[in-house]
Structure formats: C-alpha cells, structure tokens
C-alpha positions, 0 to 999 in steps of 0.5 A: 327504542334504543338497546339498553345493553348498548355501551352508550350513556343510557346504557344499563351497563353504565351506571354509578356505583351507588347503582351496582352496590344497590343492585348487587345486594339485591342479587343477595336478597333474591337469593334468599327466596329460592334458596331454599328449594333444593333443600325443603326435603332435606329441611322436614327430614332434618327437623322431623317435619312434614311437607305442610309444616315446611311450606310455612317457610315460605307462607311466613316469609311472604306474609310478613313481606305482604303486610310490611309492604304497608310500612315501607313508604312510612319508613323510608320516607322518615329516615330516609332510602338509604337508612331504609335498606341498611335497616332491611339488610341488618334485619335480613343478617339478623334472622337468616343467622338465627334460621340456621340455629333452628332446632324445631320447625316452628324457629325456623317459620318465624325466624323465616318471617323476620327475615321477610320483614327485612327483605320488603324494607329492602327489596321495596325501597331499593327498586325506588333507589335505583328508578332514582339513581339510574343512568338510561331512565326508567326502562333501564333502571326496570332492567337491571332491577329485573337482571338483579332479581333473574340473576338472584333467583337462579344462584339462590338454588345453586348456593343452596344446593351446594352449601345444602349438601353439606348441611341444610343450616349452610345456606342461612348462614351463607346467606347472612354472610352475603347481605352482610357484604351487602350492608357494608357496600351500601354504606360504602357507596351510596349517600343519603339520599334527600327526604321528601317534602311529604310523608308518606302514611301506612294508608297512602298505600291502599289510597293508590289501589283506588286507581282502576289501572293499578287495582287491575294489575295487583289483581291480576298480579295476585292470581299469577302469583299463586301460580309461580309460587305453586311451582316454586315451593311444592315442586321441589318436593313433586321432583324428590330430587337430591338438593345437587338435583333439584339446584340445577334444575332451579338454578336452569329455571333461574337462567331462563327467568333472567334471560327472558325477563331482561332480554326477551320480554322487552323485545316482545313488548316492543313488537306486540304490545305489553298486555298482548305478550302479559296474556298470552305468556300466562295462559302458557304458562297455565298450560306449562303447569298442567303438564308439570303436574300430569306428565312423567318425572322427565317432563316436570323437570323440562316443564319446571325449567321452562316455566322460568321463561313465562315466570320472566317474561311476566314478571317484567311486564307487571313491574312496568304495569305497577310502576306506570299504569298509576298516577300515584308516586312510585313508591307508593304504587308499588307498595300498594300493589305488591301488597296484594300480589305477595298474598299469593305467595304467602297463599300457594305453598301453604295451600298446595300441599294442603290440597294434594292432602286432600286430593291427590298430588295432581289438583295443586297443579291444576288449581295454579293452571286455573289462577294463571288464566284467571290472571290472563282474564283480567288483563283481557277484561281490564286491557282499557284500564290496564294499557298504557305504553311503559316504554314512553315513559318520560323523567320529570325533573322533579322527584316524589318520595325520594326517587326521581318519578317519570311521567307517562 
C-alpha cells in the first residue's frame, strides 16, 4: 500500500478545500471533548459541586451524542450534509456560548447536552463528508478523519488549560468562537452537496445492527469505551493537578493519540492483521490502567500519557471496522455503531466516581482494566465475523446517502 502522506494524488495531503474546511472544523468539534479535563477540578470548586455532579458533563454530553446518533442519517439525508453540519455547528456555538454563563451545575449539565446534540449532527455527517470528497479513497479519507480527531483531542486540553487558568467559563467560550469560524469556512468552501435517492429512517440505524460483523464491533466498541472514558474524565481528578498541569499531561496524551492513530496504526495493520493489532493494543491498554490506578502519582501521569498511544491505535481500527465490516450504507453503519460505543462514554464518568464512592479510588481503574479486555474478548470470539481487510477497500462509482460508498 502505498504512504498516504506521500505528495503524490492520493495523498492525504492533497485534497479540496471543501475537504480541509470540513476537516478543520472538526479539529474544533474534537476539541470540545477533552476541553474540559484540565479544569473539571476547577469547575466543582467554581460551582460548589462535587466530583459526581461534574462527571455529568460528560454523561450528558454523550448520552444526548449516543441517542442523536439515530436522527443523524434522518436529517442529513432530508436537508442535505452540507445543511446538516451548519446546523451542528449553530447548535454547538449555541450552547457552548451559554456553558459559559452557567451559574449552577445543573446549567451547565444540559447546556452540555445541547452541545452533544450538535456535535453528533457534526461529527457524524461530517466523517460521511469527507469519505465522499476525499482525494486517495477511503484509507485516506479514515486518516485525516482520524488526524482531525488526534490533532483535536490533544489541543482541546491545552486550550482549556491556557484559557482555564484564567476562568474556567474561558474555554466554552473560546470554543463557541472556534466552531463559529468553523461555520463560516463550511459555508464558504463546501457546496451542497446532492440528496440521496432514498431517506434514511430513525430505524435504518438499528437495522444495520443486525449484521453479526457490525454487531460485533459496536460490542466490542462499547466495552472499549467505557475504558478511555474512564481515563478521560475521572483521571483528571485522580492527578489533582493544576489546569497548566494536567493540559500538558493531556495535551501529551493527545500528541500520542494523534501520532499512533495516523502513523502507527495503519502500520501495524499492514504487518500484522487489524484484529491481531485491535486485541492486543487492548489487552495493554487494560494493563496501562491497572497500573494508572495502583502505581505512585509519577506513574499515573507516564501511564494516562501512554495510554494515548493504545487510545490511537484502536480508535483507527474501530473506524475501519465500522465503516467496512457491514454491508449497509456507510452513514447508516456508523450511526448504528456509534449508537452503541457512545453509551459507554456517557456510562464511565458517571460510574467512576460513583464506584470510588462506594470502594476506594483503585476499583474505577479496575472496572475500566476488566471492560478493555472484555473488548479484546469479543474481537477474539467474533474474529470470523469481525475480519475483513479495510485496506482493500474499493470505490464504487456509485454514491449511497449522499457520500461515495467503497466496496470491499
């Protein structure tokens, strides 16, 4: 296979505008999710709350992001992609303004959840966007969907340190002002793009999990999740850092999730096979957190970093699994499976803290140990129905939903 970061035409690097425009606003809407761990301590002391009440920024968050998930396909295929993400973006502008005026715990949490609502008509429709309008096919249109995802998930603690340390209502508003930018280079560089001939239902979604392969995934998904969202949203309060501390130790976290996921992985994948690299990236991922959260303070900072490379290397192999293991269109694919993986997300921060309550600050980390290697598991148990080769994949001349659909 030839070096997607090759200057050549199906280079990840050589794309439309439409492409970098999408990509870049996407950056942004990353962002929002590690944005505010540097500054969940700093949030329960501003707003006299404790460590459960403030988890719930990220339950709402992905709660709302997991249900939406179902309307996503529905919307999109009626008014159109390109309507479809200015709409998220409005929405995501809305509500992370209004985050930042928040004078009780209880705002914020549904403000939070209004921003979620925004972010999965984004985020969903815009991955289809640029798998359509991609130069290079689908391996680079999963690349620099996954540079755009690396690349935001490691600046969103950064901003939010930086702008944090001022006032923890700085990096809502920083971000309303991003995606905001991020609305008008959408509307600037990326034309509407054609309907499909089909609509597609809230079910059509759920349909698609009837596939063994995809059902599979997003199970496995689900499992892996809860792990990554247990080191995302209760370390920070493990570290008890200052929000310049704990950014950089996120935003490190972020650089190894970017570079692992875009340089790595698919490295990995060509010399040992996508479920081979999947199970055993988990089952040390699962090792990782055990030792985040038994070691001293020095090794929960070295192992929350490192788990950023594990964090990489799956998230690009469940994107290809989602997108290529299932028959069904795309769009509908993925909504389907990210309807079951973003439960978990929504799950792990609100039972993290709960179970250090009711045990002792060691068991989350055990919990999130177990559900990553219930995850290597099912890869191993479903490895028939799970493999396949995604970097085979073929463009069709046709197009489904919307975006251009590449065979197997």
């Amino acid at each position: 296979m030839d070096d997607p970061f090759d200057a050549g035409a199906g280079s990840i690097l050589r794309q439309p505008k439409a492409v970098w425009a999408t990509a870049g606003a996407s950056v942004v809407a990353f962002m929002g999710i590690g944005l505010i761990n540097p500054i969940l301590p700093s949030i329960a002391k501003g707003l006299d709350a404790t460590t459960s009440q403030v988890s719930l920024l990220f339950t709402s968050y992905f709660l709302i992001t997991a249900v939406a998930m179902l309307l996503t396909g529905f919307v999109s295929s009626r008014i159109g992609g390109r309507r479809t993400l200015l709409l998220g973006l409005a929405l995501v502008v809305v509500f992370a303004g209004l985050a930042g005026t928040s004078d009780t715990v209880g705002q914020l949490v549904g403000f939070r959840a209004g921003w979620g609502l925004g972010n999965a008509l984004f985020v969903s429709t815009a991955l289809a966007v640029i798998v359509g309008a991609a130069a290079g096919g689908s391996a680079s249109a999963i690349l620099l969907y996954e540079s755009a995802l690396g690349l935001g998930m490691a600046c969103g603690p950064l901003l939010g340190a930086v702008l944090g340390n001022l006032s923890w209502r700085y990096p809502f508003f920083g971000t309303a002002t991003l995606m905001a930018v991020g609305f008008l280079c959408i509307t600037a560089f990326l034309k509407e793009q054609p309907k499909p001939a089909r609509k597609t239902s809230i079910l059509d979604p759920l349909r698609a999990l009837g596939h063994g392969g995809l059902a599979s995934a997003a199970v496995s998904a689900f499992f892996y999740n809860y792990t990554f969202f247990t080191v995302l949203a209760f370390t920070p309060f493990v570290l008890n850092m200052t929000p310049y501390r704990s950014g950089a130790v996120f935003f490190a976290w972020g650089v190894l999730l970017a570079v692992f996921s875009v340089l790595v992985a698919p490295r990995m994948q060509r010399r040992f096979g996508s479920l081979k690299v999947l199970g055993g990236s988990l089952v040390l991922l699962a090792a990782d957190v055990l030792v985040l959260g038994y070691g001293s303070h020095t090794a929960a900072i070295v192992c929350t970093i490192l788990s950023g490379a594990f964090i990489g290397v799956n998230n690009t192999v469940y994107t290809e699994l989602a997108l290529g293991v299932s028959d069904a269109p795309r769009p509908v694919a993925s909504a389907g499976y990210n309807f079951v993986r973003w439960f978990a997300a929504a799950a792990a921060p609100y039972f993290a803290p709960k179970i250090e309550e009711w045990s002792d600050i060691h068991i989350p980390f055990v919990v999130a140990a177990a559900t990553a290697v219930l995850g290597a598991v099912v890869v191993f148990v479903r490895r028939d129905a799970l493999a396949h080769d995604a970097e085979e994949l073929e463009p069709r001349h046709a197009t489904e939903d919307g975006v251009t659909v590449f065979a197997n």
